[in-house]
C-alpha positions in Angstrom: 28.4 -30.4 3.1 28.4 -34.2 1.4 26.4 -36.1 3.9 24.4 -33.1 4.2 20.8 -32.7 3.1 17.7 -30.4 2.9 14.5 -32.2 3.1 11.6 -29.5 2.5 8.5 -30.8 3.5 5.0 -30.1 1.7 4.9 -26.4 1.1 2.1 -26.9 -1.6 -0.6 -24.9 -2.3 -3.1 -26.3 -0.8 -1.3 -26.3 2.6 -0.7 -22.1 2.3 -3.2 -19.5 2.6 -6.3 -19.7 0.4 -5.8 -23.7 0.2 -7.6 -26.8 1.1 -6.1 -27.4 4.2 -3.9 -23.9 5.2 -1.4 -23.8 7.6 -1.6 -20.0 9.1 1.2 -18.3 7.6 2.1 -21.1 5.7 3.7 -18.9 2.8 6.1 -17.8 4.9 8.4 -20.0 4.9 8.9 -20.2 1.4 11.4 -17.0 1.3 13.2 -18.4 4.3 13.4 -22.1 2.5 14.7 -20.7 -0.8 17.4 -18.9 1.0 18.1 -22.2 2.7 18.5 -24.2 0.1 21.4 -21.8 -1.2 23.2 -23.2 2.0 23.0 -27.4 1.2 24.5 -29.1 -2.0 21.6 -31.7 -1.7 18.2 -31.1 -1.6 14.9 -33.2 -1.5 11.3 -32.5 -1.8 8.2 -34.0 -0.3 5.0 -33.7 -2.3 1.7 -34.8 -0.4 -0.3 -36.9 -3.6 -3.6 -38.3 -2.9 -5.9 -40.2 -5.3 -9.7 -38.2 -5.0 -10.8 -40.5 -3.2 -8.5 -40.9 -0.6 -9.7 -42.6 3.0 -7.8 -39.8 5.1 -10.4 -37.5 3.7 -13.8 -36.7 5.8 -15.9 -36.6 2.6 -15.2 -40.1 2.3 -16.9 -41.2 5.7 -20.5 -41.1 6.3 -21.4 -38.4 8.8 -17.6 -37.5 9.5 -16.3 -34.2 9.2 -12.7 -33.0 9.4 -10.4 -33.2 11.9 -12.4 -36.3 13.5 -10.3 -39.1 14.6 -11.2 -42.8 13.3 -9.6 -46.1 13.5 -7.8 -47.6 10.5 -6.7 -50.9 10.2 -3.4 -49.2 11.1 -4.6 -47.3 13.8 -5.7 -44.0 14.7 -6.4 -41.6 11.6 -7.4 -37.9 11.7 -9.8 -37.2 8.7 -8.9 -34.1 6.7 -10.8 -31.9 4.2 -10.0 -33.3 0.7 -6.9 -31.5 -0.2 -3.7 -32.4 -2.6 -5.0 -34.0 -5.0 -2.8 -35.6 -7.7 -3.0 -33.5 -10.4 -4.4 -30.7 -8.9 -3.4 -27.2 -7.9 -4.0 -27.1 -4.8 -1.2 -30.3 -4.7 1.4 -28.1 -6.8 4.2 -27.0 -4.6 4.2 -23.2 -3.9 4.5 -21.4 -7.1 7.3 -19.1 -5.4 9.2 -22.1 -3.9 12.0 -22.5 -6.5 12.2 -26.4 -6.8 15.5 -26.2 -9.4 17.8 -27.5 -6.7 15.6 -30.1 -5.6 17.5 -33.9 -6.5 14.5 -35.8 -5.7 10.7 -35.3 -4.9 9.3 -37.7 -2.8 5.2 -38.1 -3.3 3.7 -39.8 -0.4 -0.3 -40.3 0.2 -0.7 -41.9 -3.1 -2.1 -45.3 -2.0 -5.8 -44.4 -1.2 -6.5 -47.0 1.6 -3.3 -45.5 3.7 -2.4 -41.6 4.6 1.2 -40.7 4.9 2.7 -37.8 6.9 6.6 -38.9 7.0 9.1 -38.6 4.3 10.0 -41.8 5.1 7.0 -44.1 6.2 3.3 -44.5 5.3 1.2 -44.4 8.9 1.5 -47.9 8.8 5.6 -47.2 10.0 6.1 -50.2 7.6 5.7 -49.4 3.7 8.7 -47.5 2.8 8.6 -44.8 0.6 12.4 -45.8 -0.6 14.1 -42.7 0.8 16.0 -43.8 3.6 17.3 -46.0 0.6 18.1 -43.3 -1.5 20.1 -40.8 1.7 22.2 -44.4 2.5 23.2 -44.9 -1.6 24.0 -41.0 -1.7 26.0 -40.7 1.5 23.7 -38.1 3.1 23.3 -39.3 6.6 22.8 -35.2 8.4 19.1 -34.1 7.7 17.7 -30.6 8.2 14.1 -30.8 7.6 11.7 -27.6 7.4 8.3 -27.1 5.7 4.5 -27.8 6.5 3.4 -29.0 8.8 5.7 -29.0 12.3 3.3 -30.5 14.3 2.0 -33.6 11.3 4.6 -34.2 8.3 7.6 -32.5 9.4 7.6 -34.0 12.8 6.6 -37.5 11.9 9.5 -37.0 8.9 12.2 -36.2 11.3 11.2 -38.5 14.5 11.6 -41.1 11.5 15.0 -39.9 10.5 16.5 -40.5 13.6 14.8 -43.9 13.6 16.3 -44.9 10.1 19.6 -44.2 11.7 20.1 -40.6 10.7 21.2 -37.0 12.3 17.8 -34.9 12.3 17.4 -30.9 13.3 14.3 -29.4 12.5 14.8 -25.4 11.9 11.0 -24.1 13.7 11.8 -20.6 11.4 11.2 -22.5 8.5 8.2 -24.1 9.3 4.5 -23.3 10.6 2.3 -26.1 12.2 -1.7 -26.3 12.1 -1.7 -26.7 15.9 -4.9 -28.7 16.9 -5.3 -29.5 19.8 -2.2 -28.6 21.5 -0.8 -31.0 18.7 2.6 -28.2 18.1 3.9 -28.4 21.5 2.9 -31.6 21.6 5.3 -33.3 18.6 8.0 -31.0 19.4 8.0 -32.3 23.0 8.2 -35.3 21.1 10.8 -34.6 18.5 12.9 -33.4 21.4 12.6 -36.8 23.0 13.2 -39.0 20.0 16.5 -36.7 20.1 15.6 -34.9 17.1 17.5 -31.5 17.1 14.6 -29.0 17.5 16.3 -25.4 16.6 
């Protein structure tokens, strides 16, 4: 398992049941990831971080609400209710997710004029967020990525993998999407054509 890795994306409260921003049945996967993680001698975490005031959120646009689409100076943004906020609860990661065998967490979403859905990328696809740096130093060129959300971080995560040069599978048992707008069938037609290993 050397150039193996884990990358478990975003289970954090406020993306379960009862959060900011829940993913139905977003909990779930958190049994099915632990047991996982038992199976990989390297695993990362990704931690969605955002500063209050964060331009991906609604409340931060006059007479938006969530889940509108406005343009950014790097394109097309979906606004969200205000939700992982550094510091907050609803940003801690799961409190049943054991995160002992994780050997790096990677916050994205922290720069407040940009959101950030892939492990790897801000929505710009230009700033890095230094791990494909860190999988090249390490060796660990095989990703398996599972988590929240399928059809946003997850899928953006992995379509970058395989950009970055990497071996992606996404594992669908151990992950949930928010499905708007036909968005899950959508991004795993798409993973499937970015030749993302969609199991």
């Amino acid at each position: 398992m050397a150039g193996k890795a884990l990358i478990v994306i975003d289970v954090q409260n406020d993306f379960c049941p009862g959060g900011a921003l829940a993913v139905d049945g977003g909990d779930g996967v958190v049994p099915i990831v632990n047991k996982l993680m038992g199976q990989f001698n390297h695993v990362i975490l990704t931690q969605d971080w955002h500063t209050a005031d964060h331009s991906s959120f609604a409340s931060q646009h006059q007479g938006k609400v969530p889940f509108d689409d406005i343009e950014m100076p790097y394109g097309s943004q979906r606004l969200w209710p205000d939700h992982c906020i550094q510091g907050s609860h609803g940003a801690d990661f799961h409190p049943e997710l054991n995160v002992a065998p994780a050997e790096l967490i990677i916050r994205k979403g922290f720069r407040t004029p940009i959101d950030s859905y892939s492990a790897f990328f801000e929505n710009d696809h230009k700033t890095p967020t230094g791990l494909t740096g860190y999988l090249r130093e390490r060796g660990l060129d095989d990703l398996t990525f599972v988590g929240l959300a399928t059809d946003f971080c997850v899928a953006y995560s992995a379509i970058d993998a395989v950009g970055q040069g990497f071996s992606a599978r996404v594992l669908l048992d151990a992950c949930r999407g928010i499905d708007l707008m036909g968005s899950l069938e959508t991004m795993i037609g798409e993973m499937k054509a970015k030749a993302v290993d969609v199991i």
